[in-house]
N, C-alpha and C positions, 0 to 999 in steps of 0.2 A: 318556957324552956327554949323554944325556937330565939327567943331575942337574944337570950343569953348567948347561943349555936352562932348566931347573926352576928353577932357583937365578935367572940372571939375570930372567927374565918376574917369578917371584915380587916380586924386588927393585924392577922398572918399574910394576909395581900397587900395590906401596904407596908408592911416592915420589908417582904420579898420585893416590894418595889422601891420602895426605900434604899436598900441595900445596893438592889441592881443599880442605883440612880447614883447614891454615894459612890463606887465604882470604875463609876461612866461608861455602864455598859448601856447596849442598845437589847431590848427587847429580844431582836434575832440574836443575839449572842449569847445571850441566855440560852436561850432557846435549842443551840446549837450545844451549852454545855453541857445540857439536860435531857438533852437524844428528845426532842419535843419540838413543835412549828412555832414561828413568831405569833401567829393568829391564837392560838393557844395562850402563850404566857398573857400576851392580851388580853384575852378572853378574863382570864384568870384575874388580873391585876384591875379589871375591871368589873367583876361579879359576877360573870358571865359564864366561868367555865368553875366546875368540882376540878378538884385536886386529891391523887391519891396521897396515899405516905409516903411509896416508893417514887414519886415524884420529889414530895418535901426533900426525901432523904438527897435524894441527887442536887437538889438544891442547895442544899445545906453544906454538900461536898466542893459544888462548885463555888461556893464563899469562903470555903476551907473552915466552917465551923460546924459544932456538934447539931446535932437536928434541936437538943434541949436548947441550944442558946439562938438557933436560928426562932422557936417558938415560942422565945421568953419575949410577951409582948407585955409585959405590965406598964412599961413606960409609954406606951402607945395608947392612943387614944383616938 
């Protein structure tokens, strides 16, 4: 079950980083849109740091999309 857990998170950190990178944002600017530290999304994008929903959520705001379409990672891999 943990692989399964491992697999999906892995797949929602890189599509957030993915996204922030299609963009051309920087890390801090994220960071900045999501009331959150650069060391954090870092953290994050690297495996390093949990993520709540009410993060996701502000994420998903600062992309201007729904939080479903920000976690639709089935094309990721």
């Amino acid at each position: 079950m943990m692989d399964i857990e491992n697999d999906y998170i892995s797949k929602i950190r890189m599509r957030v980083k993915n996204l922030r990178e299609a963009k051309g944002w920087t890390q801090e600017f994220l960071a900045e849109k999501v009331n959150r530290s650069r060391e954090f999304i870092n953290k994050f994008e690297t495996g390093k740091q949990k993520i709540s929903v009410t993060t996701l959520i502000r994420i998903a705001i600062a992309y201007e999309m729904s939080l479903k379409d920000l976690l639709d990672i089935d094309n990721y891999s």
